[in-house]
C-alpha positions as CSV (number, residue, x, y, z in Angstrom):
1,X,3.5,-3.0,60.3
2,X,5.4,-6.1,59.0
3,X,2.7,-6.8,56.5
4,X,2.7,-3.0,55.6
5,X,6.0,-3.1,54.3
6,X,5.6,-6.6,52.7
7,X,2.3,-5.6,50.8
8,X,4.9,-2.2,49.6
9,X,7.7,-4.7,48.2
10,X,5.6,-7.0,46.6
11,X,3.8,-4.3,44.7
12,X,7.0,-2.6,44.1
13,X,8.6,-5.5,42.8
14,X,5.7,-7.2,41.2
15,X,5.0,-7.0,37.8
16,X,2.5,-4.5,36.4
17,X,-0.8,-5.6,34.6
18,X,-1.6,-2.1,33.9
19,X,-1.7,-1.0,29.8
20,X,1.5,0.4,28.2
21,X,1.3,4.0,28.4
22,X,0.0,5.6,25.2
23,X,3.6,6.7,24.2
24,X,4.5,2.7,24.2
25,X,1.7,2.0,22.3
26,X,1.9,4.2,19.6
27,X,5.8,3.8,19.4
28,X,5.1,0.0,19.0
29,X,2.3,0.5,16.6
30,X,4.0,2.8,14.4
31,X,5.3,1.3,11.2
32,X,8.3,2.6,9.3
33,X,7.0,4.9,6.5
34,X,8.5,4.5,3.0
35,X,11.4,5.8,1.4
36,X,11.0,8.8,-0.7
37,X,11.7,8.1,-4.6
38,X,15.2,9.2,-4.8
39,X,16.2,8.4,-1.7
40,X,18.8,5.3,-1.5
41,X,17.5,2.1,-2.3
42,X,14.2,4.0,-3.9
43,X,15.3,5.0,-7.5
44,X,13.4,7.6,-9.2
45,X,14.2,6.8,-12.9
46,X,11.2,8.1,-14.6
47,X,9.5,4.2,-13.5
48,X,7.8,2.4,-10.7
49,X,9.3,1.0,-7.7
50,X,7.5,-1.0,-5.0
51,X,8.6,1.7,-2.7
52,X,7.5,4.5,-5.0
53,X,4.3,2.5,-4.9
54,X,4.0,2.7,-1.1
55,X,5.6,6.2,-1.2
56,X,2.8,7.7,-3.5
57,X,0.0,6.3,-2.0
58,X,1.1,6.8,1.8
59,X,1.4,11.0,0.4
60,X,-2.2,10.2,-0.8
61,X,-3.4,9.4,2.6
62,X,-5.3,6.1,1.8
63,X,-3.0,4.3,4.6
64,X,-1.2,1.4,2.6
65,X,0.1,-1.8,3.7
66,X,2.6,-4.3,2.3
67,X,1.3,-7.4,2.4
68,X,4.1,-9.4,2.7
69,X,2.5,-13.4,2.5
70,X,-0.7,-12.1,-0.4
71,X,0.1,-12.9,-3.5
72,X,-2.2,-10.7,-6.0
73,X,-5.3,-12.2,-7.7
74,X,-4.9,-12.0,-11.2
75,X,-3.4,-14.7,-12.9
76,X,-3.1,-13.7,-16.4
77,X,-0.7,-10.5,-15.5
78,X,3.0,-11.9,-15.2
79,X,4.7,-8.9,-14.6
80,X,6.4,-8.6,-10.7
81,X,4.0,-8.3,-8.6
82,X,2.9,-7.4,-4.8
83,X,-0.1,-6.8,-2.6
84,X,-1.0,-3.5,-0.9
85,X,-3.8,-3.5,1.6
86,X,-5.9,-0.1,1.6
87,X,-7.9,1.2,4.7
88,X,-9.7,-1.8,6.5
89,X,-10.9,-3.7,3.7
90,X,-10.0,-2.3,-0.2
91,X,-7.1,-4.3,-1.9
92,X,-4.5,-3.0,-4.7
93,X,-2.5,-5.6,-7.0
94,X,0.5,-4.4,-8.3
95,X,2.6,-5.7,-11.4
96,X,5.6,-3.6,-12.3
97,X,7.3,-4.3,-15.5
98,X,10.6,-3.6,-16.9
99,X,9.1,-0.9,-19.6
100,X,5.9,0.4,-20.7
101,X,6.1,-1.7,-23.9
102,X,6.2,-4.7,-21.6
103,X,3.6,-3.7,-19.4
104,X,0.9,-3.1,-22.6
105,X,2.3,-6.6,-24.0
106,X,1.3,-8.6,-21.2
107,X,-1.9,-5.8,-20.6
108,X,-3.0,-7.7,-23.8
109,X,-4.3,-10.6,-21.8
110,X,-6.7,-8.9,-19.9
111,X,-10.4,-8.3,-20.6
112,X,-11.0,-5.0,-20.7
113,X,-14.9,-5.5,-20.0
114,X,-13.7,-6.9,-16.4
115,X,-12.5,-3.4,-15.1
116,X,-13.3,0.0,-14.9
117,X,-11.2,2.7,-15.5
118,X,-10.3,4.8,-12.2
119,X,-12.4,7.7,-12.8
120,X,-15.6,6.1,-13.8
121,X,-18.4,4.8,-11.7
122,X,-18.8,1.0,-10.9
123,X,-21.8,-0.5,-11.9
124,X,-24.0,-2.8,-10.1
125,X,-21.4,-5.9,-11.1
126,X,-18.6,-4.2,-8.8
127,X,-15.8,-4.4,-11.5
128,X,-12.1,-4.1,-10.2
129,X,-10.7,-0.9,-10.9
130,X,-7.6,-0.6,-13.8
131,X,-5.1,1.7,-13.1
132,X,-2.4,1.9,-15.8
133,X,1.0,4.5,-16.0
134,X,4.4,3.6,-17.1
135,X,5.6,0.5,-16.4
136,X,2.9,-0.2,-13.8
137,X,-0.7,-2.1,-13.9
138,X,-2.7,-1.6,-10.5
139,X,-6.0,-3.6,-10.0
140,X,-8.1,-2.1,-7.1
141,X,-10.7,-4.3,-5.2
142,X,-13.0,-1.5,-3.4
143,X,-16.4,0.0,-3.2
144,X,-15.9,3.0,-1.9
145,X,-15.8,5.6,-4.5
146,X,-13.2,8.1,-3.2
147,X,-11.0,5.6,-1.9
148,X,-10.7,4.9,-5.5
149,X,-10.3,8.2,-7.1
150,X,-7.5,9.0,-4.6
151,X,-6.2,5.3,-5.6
152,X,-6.3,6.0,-9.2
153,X,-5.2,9.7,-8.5
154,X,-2.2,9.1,-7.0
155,X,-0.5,6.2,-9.5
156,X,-2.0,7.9,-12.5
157,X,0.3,11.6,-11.9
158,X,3.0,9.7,-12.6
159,X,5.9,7.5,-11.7
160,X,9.1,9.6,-9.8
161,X,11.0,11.4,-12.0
162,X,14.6,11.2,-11.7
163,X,16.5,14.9,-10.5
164,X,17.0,17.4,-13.3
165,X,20.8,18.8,-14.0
């Protein structure tokens, strides 16, 4: 009986090595969705935002993530710019500029011949898709073709519009 009770209180008081419930899994796995344009500290002035970024394409469904230590490939674009990892393996390069008349200033340095315009098909060379509105160039790394059409979808209806009076 003595080791009864003593097998109860050390499995009582032990520690558990069984799997967080689902509920503590998915409450630790859940990431904070972005703030709606408008919404403080997300300005919606008629231009792009990182978070309107995030926003639009999270509405889109094509799962974005900041990536917070990437900085984005091309070299030539100086305008700000962030990382956004799409689905498991696509990759969107963001540069935001103060104005459009910035934006198709520094747009100048590219080679258009590079890209592909986010409603046309790839072709066998697997060009980078160009995504241009506003104050915002976006460069799309991915081969799947409606990943890109939602991609391109999403940033080309528009930055946020700021609240009519």
């Amino acid at each position: 009986m003595k080791r009864f009770v003593a097998f109860v209180l050390l499995t009582a008081c032990g520690k558990s090595n069984a799997p967080p419930s689902r509920e503590a899994a998915a409450a630790s796995s859940v990431e904070k969705l972005p703030a709606p344009p408008g919404a403080p500290g997300c300005p919606a002035t008629g231009e792009w935002a990182e978070c309107s970024v995030l926003y639009r394409l999270d509405r889109a469904g094509v799962a974005p993530r900041l990536d917070s230590i990437a900085k984005p490939e091309e070299k030539r674009l100086s305008g700000a710019g962030f990382v956004v990892k799409i689905g498991q393996m696509a990759s969107l390069d963001v540069f935001l500029y103060p104005d459009s008349a910035a934006r198709i200033a520094d747009e100048a340095k590219l080679d258009r011949k590079e890209f592909v315009d986010g409603n046309a098909p790839q072709t066998i060379r697997r060009e980078r898709t160009l995504i241009e509105n506003a104050n915002l160039v976006a460069l799309l790394t991915s081969l799947n073709e409606r990943q890109r059409e939602r991609v391109a979808n999403a940033l080309m209806a528009g930055a946020p519009q700021p609240p009519s009076k």
